[in-house]
C-alpha positions as CSV (number, residue, x, y, z in Angstrom):
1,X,-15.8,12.6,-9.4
2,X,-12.9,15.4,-9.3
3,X,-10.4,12.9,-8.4
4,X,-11.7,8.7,-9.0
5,X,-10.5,6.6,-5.9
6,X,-7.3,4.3,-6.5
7,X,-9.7,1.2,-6.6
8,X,-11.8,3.2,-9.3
9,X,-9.2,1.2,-12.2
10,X,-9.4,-1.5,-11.0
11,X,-13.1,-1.9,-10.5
12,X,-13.8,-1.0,-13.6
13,X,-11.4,-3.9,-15.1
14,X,-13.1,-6.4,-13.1
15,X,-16.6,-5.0,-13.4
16,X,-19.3,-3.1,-12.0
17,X,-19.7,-5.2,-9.0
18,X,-16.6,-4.4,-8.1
19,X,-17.3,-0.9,-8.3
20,X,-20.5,-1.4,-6.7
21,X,-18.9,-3.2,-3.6
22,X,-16.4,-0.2,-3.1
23,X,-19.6,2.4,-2.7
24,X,-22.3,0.0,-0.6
25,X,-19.2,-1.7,1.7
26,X,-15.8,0.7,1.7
27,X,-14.5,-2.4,4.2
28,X,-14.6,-4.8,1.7
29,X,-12.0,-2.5,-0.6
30,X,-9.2,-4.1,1.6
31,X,-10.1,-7.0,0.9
32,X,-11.0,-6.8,-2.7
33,X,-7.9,-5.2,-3.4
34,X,-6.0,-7.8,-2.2
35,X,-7.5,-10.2,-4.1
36,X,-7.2,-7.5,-6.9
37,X,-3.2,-7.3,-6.7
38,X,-3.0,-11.2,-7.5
39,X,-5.3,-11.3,-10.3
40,X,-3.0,-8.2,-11.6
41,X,0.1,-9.8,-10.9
42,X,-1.3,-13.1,-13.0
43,X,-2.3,-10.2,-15.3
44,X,0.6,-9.2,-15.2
45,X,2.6,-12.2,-16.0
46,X,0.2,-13.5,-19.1
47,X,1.1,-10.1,-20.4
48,X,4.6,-10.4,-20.8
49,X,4.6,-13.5,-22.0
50,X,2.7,-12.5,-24.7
């Protein structure tokens, strides 16, 4: 718990079963990420405009 993972943020923004996913399958945090950056970048986007 000294120093959170980089997908720790972002799990925690989408939810626990995000988080939970990274613990019970570590392969699926390539994955998830992935789909992660996208959702950010949408994020991202609806932020700036408003």
């Amino acid at each position: 718990m000294a120093v959170p993972p980089p997908v720790f943020p972002v799990s925690i923004r989408n939810g626990r079963q995000s988080f939970q996913t990274f613990y019970l399958a570590p392969e699926l945090v390539e994955k998830t990420a992935i789909w992660n950056r996208g959702f950010i970048r949408q994020e991202g986007r609806s932020y700036q405009a408003r």
